[in-house]
C-alpha positions as CSV (number, residue, x, y, z in Angstrom):
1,X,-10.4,8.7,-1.2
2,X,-10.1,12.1,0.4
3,X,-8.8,15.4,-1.4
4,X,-5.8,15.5,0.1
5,X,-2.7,16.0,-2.4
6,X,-0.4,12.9,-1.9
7,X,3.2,13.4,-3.4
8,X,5.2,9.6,-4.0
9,X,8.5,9.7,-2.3
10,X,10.5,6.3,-4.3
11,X,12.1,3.8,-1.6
12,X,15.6,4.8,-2.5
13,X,15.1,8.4,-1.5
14,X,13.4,8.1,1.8
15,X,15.7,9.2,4.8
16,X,15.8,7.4,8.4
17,X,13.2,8.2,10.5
18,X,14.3,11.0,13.2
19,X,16.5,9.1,15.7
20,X,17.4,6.6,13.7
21,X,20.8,6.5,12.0
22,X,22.1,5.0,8.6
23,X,23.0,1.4,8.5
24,X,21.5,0.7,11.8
25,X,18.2,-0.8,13.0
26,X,18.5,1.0,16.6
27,X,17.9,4.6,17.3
28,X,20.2,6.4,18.9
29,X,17.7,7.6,21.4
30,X,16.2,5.9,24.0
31,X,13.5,4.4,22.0
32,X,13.7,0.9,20.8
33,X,11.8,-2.1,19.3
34,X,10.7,-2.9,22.8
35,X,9.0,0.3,23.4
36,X,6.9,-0.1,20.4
37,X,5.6,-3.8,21.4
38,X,2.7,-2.5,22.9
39,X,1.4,-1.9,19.1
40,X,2.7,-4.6,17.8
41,X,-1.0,-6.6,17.9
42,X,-2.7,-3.8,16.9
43,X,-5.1,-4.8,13.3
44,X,-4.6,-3.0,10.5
45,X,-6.5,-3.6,7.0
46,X,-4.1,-3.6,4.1
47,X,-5.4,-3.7,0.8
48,X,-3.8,-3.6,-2.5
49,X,-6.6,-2.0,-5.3
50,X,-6.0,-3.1,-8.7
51,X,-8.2,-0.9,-10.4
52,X,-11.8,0.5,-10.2
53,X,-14.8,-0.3,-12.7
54,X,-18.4,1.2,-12.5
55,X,-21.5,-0.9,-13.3
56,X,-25.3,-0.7,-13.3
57,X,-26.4,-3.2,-10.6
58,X,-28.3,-5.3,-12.9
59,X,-24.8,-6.0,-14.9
60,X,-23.3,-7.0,-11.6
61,X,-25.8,-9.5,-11.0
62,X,-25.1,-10.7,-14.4
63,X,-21.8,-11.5,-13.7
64,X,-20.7,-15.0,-14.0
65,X,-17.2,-17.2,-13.2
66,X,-14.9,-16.1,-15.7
67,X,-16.4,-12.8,-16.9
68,X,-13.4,-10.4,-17.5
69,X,-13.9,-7.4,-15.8
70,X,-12.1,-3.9,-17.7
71,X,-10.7,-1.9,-14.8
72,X,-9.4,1.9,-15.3
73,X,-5.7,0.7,-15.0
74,X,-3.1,-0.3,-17.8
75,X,-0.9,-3.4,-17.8
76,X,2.2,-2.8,-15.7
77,X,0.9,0.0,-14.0
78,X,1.4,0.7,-9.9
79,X,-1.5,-0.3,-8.1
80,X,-2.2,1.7,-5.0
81,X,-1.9,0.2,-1.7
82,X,-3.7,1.5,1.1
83,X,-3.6,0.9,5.4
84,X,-7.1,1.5,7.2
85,X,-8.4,2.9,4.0
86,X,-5.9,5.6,3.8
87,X,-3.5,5.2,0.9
88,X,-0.1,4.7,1.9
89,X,2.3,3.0,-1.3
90,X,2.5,2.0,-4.4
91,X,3.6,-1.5,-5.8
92,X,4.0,-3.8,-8.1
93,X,1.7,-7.4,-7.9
94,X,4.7,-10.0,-7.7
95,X,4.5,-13.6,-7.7
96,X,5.8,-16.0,-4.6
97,X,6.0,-19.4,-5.3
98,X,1.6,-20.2,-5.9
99,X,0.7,-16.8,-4.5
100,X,0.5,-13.9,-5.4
101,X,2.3,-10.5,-3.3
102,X,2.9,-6.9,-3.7
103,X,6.0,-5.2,-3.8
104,X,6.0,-1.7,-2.6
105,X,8.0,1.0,-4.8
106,X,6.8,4.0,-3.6
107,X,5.6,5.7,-0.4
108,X,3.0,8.3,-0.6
109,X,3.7,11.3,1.8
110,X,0.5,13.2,2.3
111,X,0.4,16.3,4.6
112,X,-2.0,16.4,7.5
């Protein structure tokens, strides 16, 4: 994690990208989807971090199927989501049919 200040910006209150208007997937530009397919196929890593916990290497190796793990999180709160390692949301874990999601609720704005 880097020490960078990030300030959370909720869904509802994020306005259109420059170039794009409201109700409409299309910028009014001369920009489009099709410009952008050249990215498209590019890999990102997503990851979605529940929580943190620090051990001793000999409790690790302890560990066994089914040992509950404490993490520094509470019960309903956001966990953070990040893109190449650089955090990028938060969300709530959801559940899809037998699997389980994330739902983002908040993007993180950070200044470069």
């Amino acid at each position: 994690m880097s020490d960078e200040q990030d300030t959370g910006i909720p869904l509802d209150e994020l306005d259109a990208p420059e170039g794009f208007t409201e109700g409409s997937d299309e910028p009014h530009g001369a920009q489009s989807a099709a410009d952008l397919e050249a990215v498209f196929d590019v890999p990102v890593r997503i990851s979605a971090v529940l929580g943190h916990s620090k051990m001793h290497v000999s409790d690790l190796l302890k560990l066994a199927s089914g040992t509950v793990l404490e993490l520094d999180r509470k019960v309903g709160e956001a966990i953070d989501i990040y893109v190449n390692d650089r955090l990028v949301a938060r969300g709530e874990v959801v559940l899809v049919e037998d699997k389980l999601g994330v739902t983002m609720t908040e993007i993180i704005k950070t200044d470069r």
